[in-house]
TORTORPA-818842 format. One record per residue (C-alpha): residue in three letters; x, y, z. Coordinates in steps of 0.001 Angstrom, whole numbers, plus 500000, padded with zeros to 6 digits. Layout:
N
ALAXYZ;...
***
This chain:
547
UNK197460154035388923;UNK194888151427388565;UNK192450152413391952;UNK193302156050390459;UNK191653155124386951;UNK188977153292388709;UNK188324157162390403;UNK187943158703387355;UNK185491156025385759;UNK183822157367388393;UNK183542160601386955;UNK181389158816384117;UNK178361159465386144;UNK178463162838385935;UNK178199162562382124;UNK176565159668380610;UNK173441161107381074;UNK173655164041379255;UNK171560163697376442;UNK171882163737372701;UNK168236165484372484;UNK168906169316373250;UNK171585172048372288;UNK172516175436372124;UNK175163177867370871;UNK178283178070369313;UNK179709178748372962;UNK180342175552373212;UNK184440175430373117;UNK185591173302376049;UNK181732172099376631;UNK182225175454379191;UNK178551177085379034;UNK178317180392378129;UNK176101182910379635;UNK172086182688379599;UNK169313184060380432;UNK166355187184381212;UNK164408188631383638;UNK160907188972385608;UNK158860189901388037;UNK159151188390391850;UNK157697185180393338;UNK154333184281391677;UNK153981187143389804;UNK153430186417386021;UNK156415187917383638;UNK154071189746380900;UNK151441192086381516;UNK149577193999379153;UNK149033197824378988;UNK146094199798380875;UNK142833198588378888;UNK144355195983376706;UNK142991192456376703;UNK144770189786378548;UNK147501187550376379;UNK145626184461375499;UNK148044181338376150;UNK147543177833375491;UNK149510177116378512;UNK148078176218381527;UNK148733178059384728;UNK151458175856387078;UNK149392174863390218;UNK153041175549391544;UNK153025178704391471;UNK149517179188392703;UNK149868177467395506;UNK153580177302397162;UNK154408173731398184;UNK156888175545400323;UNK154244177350402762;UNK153176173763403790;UNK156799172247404610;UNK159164172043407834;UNK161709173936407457;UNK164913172272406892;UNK167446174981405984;UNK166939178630405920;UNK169880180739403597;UNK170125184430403570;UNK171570186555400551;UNK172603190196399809;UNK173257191163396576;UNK173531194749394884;UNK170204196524394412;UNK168756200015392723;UNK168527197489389839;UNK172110196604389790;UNK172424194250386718;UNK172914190557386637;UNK175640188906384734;UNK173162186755383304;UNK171839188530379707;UNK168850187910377644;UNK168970185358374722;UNK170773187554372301;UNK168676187119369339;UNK165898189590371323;UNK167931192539371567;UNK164815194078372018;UNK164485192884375385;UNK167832194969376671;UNK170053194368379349;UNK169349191015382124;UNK167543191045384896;UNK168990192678388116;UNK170294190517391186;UNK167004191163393606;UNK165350189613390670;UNK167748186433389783;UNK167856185715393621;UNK164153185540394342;UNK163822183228391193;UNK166622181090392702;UNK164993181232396027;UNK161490179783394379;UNK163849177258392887;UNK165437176447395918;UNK162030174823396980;UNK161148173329394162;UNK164467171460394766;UNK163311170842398533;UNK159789172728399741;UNK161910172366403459;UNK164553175043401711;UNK163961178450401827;UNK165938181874401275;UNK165676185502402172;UNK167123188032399401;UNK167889191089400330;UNK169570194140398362;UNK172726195827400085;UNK170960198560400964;UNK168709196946403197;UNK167994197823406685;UNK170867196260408522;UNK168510195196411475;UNK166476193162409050;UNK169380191383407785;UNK171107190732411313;UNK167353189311412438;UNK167362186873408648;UNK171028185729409755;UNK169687184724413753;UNK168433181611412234;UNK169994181056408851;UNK172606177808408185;UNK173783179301405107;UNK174740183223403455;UNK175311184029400257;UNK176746187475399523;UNK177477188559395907;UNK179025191421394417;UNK179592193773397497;UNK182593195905396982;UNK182250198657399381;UNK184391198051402404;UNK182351199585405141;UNK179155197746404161;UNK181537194185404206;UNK182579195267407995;UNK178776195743408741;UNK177512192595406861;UNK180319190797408726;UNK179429191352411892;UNK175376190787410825;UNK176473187022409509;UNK178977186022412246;UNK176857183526413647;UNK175875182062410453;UNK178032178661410163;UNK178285178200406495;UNK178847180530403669;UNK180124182035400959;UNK181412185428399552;UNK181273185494395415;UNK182572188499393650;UNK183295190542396831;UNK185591192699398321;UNK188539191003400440;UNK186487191776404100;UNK183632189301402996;UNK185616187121400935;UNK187563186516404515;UNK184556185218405898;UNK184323182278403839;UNK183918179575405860;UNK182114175609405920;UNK180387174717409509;UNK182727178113410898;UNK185335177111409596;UNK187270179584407647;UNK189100179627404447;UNK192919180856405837;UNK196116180151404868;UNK196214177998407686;UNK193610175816406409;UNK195553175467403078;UNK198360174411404620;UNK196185172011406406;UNK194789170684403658;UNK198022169605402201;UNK199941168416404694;UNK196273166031405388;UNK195021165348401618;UNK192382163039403029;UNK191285165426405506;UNK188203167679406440;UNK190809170974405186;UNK190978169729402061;UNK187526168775401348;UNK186033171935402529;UNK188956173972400352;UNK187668171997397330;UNK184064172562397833;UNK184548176455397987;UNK186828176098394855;UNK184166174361393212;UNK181297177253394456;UNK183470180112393217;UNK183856177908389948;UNK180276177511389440;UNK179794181465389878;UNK182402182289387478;UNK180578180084384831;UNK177624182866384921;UNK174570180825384129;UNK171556179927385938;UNK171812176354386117;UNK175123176574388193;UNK174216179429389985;UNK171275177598391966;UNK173844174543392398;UNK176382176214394136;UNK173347177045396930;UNK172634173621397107;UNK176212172386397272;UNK176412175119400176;UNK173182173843401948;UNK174914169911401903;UNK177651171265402968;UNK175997173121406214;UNK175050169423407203;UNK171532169481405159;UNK171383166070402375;UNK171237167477399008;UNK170681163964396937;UNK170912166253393862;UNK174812167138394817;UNK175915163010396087;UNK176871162696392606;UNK179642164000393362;UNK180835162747396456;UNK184148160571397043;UNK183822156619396643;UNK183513154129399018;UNK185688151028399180;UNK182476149555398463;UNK182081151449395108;UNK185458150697394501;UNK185357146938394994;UNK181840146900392758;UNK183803148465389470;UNK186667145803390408;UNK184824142634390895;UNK182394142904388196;UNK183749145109385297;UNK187403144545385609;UNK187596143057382333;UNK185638146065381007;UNK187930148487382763;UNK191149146691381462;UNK189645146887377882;UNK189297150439378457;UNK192984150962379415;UNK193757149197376201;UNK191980151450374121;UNK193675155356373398;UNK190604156597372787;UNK188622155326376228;UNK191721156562378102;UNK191519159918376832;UNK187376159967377549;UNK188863159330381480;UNK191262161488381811;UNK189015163965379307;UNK185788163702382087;UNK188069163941385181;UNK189857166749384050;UNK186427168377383866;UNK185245168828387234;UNK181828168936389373;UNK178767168676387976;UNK179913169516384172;UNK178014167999382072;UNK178069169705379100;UNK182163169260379787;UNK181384165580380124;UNK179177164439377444;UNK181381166800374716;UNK184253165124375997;UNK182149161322375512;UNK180921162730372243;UNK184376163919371395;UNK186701160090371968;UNK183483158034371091;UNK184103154073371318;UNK182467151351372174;UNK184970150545375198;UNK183637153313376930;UNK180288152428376336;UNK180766149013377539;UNK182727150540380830;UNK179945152935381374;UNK177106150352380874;UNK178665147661383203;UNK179835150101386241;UNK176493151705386125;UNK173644150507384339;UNK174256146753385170;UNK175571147087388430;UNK175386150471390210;UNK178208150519391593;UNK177724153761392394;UNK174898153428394107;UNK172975156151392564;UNK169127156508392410;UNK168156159776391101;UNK164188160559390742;UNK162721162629388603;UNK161910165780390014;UNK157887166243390335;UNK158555170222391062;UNK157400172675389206;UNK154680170967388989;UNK153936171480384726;UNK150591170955382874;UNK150192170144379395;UNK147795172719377128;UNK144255171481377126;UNK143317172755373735;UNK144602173641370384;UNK142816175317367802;UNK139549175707370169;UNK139133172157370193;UNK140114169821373110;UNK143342168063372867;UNK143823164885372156;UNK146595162168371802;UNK146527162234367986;UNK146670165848367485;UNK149454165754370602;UNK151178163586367783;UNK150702165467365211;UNK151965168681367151;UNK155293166413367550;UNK155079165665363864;UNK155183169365363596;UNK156308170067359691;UNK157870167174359244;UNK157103165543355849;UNK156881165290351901;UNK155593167734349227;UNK155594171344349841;UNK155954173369352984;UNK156579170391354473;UNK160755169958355951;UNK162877166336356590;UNK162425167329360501;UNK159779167983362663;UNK161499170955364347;UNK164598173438364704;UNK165037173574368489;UNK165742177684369106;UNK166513178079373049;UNK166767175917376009;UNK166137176530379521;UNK168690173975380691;UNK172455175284379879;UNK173737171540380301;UNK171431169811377756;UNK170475172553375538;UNK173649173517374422;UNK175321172200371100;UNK174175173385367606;UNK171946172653365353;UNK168975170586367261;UNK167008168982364530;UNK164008167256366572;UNK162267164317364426;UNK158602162871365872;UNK156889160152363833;UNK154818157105364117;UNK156502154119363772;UNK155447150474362316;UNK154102148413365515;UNK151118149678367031;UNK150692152485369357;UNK154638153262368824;UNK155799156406368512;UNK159728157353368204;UNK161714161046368699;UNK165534161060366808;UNK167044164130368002;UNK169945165216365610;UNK172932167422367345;UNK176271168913366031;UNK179529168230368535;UNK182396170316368156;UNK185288168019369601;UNK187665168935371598;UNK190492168555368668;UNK188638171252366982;UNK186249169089364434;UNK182455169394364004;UNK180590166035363975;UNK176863165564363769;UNK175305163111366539;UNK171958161580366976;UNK170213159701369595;UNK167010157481369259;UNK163794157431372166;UNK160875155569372142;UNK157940157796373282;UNK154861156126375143;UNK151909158521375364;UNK150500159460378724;UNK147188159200380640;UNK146905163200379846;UNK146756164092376219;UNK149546166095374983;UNK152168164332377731;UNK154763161716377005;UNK157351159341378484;UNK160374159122376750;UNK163500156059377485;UNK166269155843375582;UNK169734154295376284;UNK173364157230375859;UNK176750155829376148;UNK175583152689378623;UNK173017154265380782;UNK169223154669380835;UNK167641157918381292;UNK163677158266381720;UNK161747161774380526;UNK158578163176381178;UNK157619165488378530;UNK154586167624378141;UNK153670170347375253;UNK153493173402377140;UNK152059175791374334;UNK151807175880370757;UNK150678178379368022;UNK148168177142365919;UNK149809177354362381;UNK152772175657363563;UNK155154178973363284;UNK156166177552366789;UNK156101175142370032;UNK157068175451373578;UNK158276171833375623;UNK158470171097379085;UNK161004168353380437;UNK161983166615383397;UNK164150163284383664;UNK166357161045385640;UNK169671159201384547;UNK169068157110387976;UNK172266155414388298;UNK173877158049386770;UNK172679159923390022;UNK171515163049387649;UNK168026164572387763;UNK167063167224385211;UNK164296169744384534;UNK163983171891381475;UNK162077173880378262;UNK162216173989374804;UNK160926176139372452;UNK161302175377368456;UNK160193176606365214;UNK160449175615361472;UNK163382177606360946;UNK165581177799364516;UNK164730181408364310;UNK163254183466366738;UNK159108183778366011;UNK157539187120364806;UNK157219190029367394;UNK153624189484367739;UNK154274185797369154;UNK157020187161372058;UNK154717188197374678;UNK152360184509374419;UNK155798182920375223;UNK157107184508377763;UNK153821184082379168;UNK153862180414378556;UNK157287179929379871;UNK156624181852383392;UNK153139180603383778;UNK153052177104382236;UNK156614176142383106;UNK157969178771385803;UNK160953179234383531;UNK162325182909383380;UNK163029183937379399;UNK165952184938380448;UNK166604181628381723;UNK166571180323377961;UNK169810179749376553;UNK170193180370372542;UNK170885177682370019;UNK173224178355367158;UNK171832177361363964;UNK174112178913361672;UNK176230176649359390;UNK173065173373360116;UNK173613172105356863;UNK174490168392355963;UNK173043166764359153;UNK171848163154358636;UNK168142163489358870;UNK167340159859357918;UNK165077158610360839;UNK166422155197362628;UNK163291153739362337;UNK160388153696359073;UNK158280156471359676;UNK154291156148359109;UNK153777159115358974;UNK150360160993360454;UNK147644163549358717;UNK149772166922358372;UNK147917169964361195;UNK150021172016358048;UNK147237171131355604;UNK144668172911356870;UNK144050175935359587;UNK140352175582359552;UNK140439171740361240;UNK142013169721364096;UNK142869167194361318;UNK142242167236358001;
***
């Protein structure tokens, strides 16, 4: 029992890293993410256009040199998938932030599967995709499938067409069928080899064995579907392009350990780990993460956030901030490539009115709030889930320092609310209006790169872009934020300028943003951690950058 609770510390990796700065809605029972996102236009094509005659949106974002120029068309090929999904604009299950009714039913498969084909490379430029609807010449798909490692078919129910797309993928070696009929479901298979009945059987008469491990990997891609978000819907391609014999280092997280792992937790943090044991509450956190599964980290950090203690924290910081036993060394990920806004309020930006951006309304005296911001959506279902995201920027004491105290509500898993907060120190960097953020969660360092995408020049509203690495937590993370004074949605008049901002400054999809639920945000402790000098308010006057 002892090697199997040092397995499930293991499981701390996938979790320690999930951050106490972003949130999202009231979905959050069971830290299982609920559905997110909206729809656009195809690769490189910007999501809002304006009618016949009208003047183009004017943005503060900048364009993504991204999506100008694909890093893709310039890299060796190292995997090629192919997907069919339904198309005559068959709808996605993934919806459009709720709060913009306006905006109507999600995008349609073609559409979600060329976005997750441009994210593919900005995973890996050497990873590419063809989408194609069902309805697609059946010559073009058989000549996408010659070469392709990996399928992906979602959503076909007709029989026939299964027979035909069955044949047209036989000599694809890895795959997978999601939502289909039982002729393409069949065809499961890992490196050709098929999910039967025989293979179960296989796989437990040999626990250990290949069997099993493939059986759990296509439990764990169905599992990922059936979550219906965007986040897991690109990682079940990528755990299906390591699988095909392609390195994913975003999906080693969650491979087995190694007696050498194994002998790291047990030689230096034994006396951590035996602490742990001794304490109900780090016990339950164990059993709590392993019970959640791959890759959860909302799961994860609600279950940390849920059996807090300082045992676990200790465990956590030992196994994998001192020592690494894991052996994980995630890197931030430099793709899409994201550019901070260059001016604000006509005038060039610079660091101090960056700042006081950050500041936002945070403040005495009137108009002025105990926060900077009320976070409203989040692009990244894991870390901009709970409720209630109270974002506080200030100026601290020492020189040059500058401090963000993100303020979260947890609903535990025994059915209580509790308010968390977290604590960053913020460096500016060499480009006006971008930061780097470090802060320590539950024993392990994570390092952000944040940049202010857009923001409207009375402060009704601002648009983030982040990307970050827990490195020996072996988790890499990209994402956007958009907040206001309130947490509500801004003013029709401001829609279009975002989703503008979010495709072209960020490549994020607004269907892509997940909600935040900010009813029932009363009685959060606002009190910053540190004294707060605080800077010149941009709310005190329209007419300057400063007053």
């Amino acid at each position: 029992r002892v090697s199997d609770r040092i397995m499930q510390a293991a499981a701390i990796s996938r979790a320690v890293n999930a951050r106490a700065a972003r949130v999202a809605p009231s979905w959050a029972n069971r830290g299982v993410p609920k559905r997110c996102v909206r729809t656009i236009i195809a690769r490189g094509v910007p999501s809002v256009s304006t009618s016949p005659g009208s003047a183009p949106i004017e943005t503060g974002a900048v364009l993504s040199p991204t999506l100008v120029d694909n890093p893709a068309e310039y890299a060796d090929r190292k995997v090629k998938l192919v997907a069919i999904v339904p198309g005559n604009g068959a709808k996605s299950f993934l919806p459009f932030p709720p709060g913009l009714p306006q905006y109507g039913a999600g995008p349609d498969w073609m559409e979600v599967m060329r976005h997750m084909a441009m994210r593919l490379t900005w995973v890996d430029p050497g990873f590419s995709m063809d989408v194609f609807a069902h309805d697609a010449p059946m010559e073009d798909i058989k000549a996408s499938a010659r070469d392709a490692d990996v399928f992906v078919c979602v959503d076909i129910q007709d029989k026939a067409l299964a027979s035909d797309l069955a044949s047209a993928l036989s000599g694809v070696a890895t795959g997978a069928a999601l939502g289909c009929c039982d002729v393409l479901e069949a065809e499961t298979r890992v490196v050709y080899q098929p999910v039967t009945q025989l293979r179960r059987m296989e796989a437990k008469l040999v626990p250990w064995g290949q069997a099993n491990k493939d059986l759990r990997l296509m439990e764990q891609v169905t599992g990922l579907f059936d979550r219906k978000n965007h986040l897991d819907l690109l990682f079940l391609h990528l755990l299906l392009v390591d699988a095909s014999g392609v390195r994913v280092p975003a999906v080693d997280i969650n491979q087995d350990l190694n007696l050498g792992n194994v002998w790291c937790i047990a030689s230096n943090c034994n006396k951590q780990l035996l602490e742990c044991y001794k304490n109900d509450r780090c016990k339950l956190s164990l059993d709590c993460i392993d019970a959640c599964g791959l890759n959860d980290q909302v799961c994860t950090y609600t279950c940390i956030r849920s059996y807090q203690n300082d045992q676990f924290q200790l465990l956590a910081r030992c196994m994998l901030h001192k020592h690494n036993c894991l052996g994980n060394d995630a890197v931030r990920p430099e793709l899409p490539e994201v550019l901070p806004m260059t001016h604000f309020r006509g005038e060039p930006l610079t660091h101090d009115v960056a700042e006081a951006i950050m500041q936002g309304h945070y403040g005495e005296g009137e108009g002025k709030k105990p926060y900077s911001w009320l976070a409203v959506a989040g692009q990244n279902p894991a870390y901009d889930h709970f409720p209630c995201q109270y974002q506080i920027w200030y100026r601290g004491k020492a020189k040059g320092s500058f401090w963000y105290n993100p303020v979260f509500k947890v609903q535990t898993l025994d059915g209580k609310e509790v308010w968390r907060r977290s604590d960053y120190r913020c460096k500016r960097g060499d480009t006006p209006g971008t930061f780097f953020f470090s802060f320590m969660d539950n024993g392990v360092t994570s390092l952000e790169y944040w940049r202010i995408v857009d923001a409207a020049d009375d402060l009704s509203w601002s648009l983030y872009y982040y990307a970050g690495a827990a490195k020996v937590a072996g988790q890499a993370y990209i994402g956007a934020v958009l907040a206001t004074k309130d947490g509500k949605w801004p003013g029709e008049e401001h829609l279009e300028r975002i989703e503008k901002s979010l495709w072209e400054g960020c490549g994020v999809k607004l269907w892509e943003m997940c909600e935040v639920d900010n009813c029932n945000c009363g009685g959060a402790p606002l009190d910053p951690y540190h004294a707060p000098v605080m800077m010149p308010s941009l709310l005190d006057s329209t007419d300057t950058v400063l007053p």
